[in-house]
N, C-alpha and C positions, 0 to 999 in steps of 0.2 A: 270384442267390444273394447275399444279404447278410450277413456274417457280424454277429451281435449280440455272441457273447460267447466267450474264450478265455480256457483255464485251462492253468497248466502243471503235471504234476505230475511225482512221481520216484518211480522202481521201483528194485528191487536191479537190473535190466537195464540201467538207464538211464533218461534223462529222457521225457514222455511229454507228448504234445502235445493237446489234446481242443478243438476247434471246432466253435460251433455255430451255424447260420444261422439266420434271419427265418423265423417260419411263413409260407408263400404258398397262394395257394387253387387249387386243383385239381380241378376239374370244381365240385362239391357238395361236397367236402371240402375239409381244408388239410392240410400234407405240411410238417414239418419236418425238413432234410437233416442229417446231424453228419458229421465227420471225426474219429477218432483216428490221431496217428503217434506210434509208440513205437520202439523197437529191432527189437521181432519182428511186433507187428502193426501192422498198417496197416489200417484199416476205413473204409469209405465207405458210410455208409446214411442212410435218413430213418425216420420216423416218419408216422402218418396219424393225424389226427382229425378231427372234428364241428365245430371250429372251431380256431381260431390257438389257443385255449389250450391244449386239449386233445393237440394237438399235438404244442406245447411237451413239456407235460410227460409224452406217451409217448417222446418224444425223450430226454429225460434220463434216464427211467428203463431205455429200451433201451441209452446209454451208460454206466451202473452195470451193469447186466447184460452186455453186450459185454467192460467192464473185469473186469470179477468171472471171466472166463471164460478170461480173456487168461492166457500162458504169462507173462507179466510179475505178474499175483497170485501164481501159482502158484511162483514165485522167489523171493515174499519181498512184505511191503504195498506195496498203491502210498499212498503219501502226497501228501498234501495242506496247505500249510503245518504245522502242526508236531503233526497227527491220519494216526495209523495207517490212514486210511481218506480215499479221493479224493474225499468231498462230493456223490456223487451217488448218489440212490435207487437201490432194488431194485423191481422190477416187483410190483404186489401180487401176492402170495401167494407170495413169493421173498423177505422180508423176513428169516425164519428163519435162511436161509443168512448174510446177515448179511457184514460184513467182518472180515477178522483182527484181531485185537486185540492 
């Protein structure tokens, strides 16, 4: 596990931690892993796709949707420098719900 990229953001809970590692390949597929640590959750998951990109970016989108879900939105936005929302997509067809504004 290689970490590529880490972002930090802030909830009305507190500060919130989101990591995200290297796509790796996995049988026929590739598997990108994330880590959130915030105040109340803690999540450790990955993502699967067709290639390292694709990965990638169910990765990101499963962490917009894991965050969106979090008792930390639900408190109040989580931000991301100085936007009411932490930077990362909604899954398609989850787009609507949207972050707080």
């Amino acid at each position: 596990m290689s970490v590529i990229a880490r972002r930090v953001l802030a909830s009305a809970l507190g500060e919130m931690t989101v990591t995200l590692d290297a796509p790796v390949a996995d049988g026929l597929d590739w598997r990108c892993g994330f880590r959130i640590e915030g105040p109340r959750l803690n999540a450790q998951a990955h993502a699967m796709g067709v290639d390292g990109f694709q990965a990638l970016d169910l990765a990101m989108r499963r962490i917009g949707a894991t965050l969106r879900s979090s008792e930390e939105f639900r408190a109040g936005p989580i931000c991301w420098l100085d936007r009411d929302e932490p930077g990362f997509p909604l899954p398609q067809g989850c787009e609507e719900l949207g972050w707080r504004r």
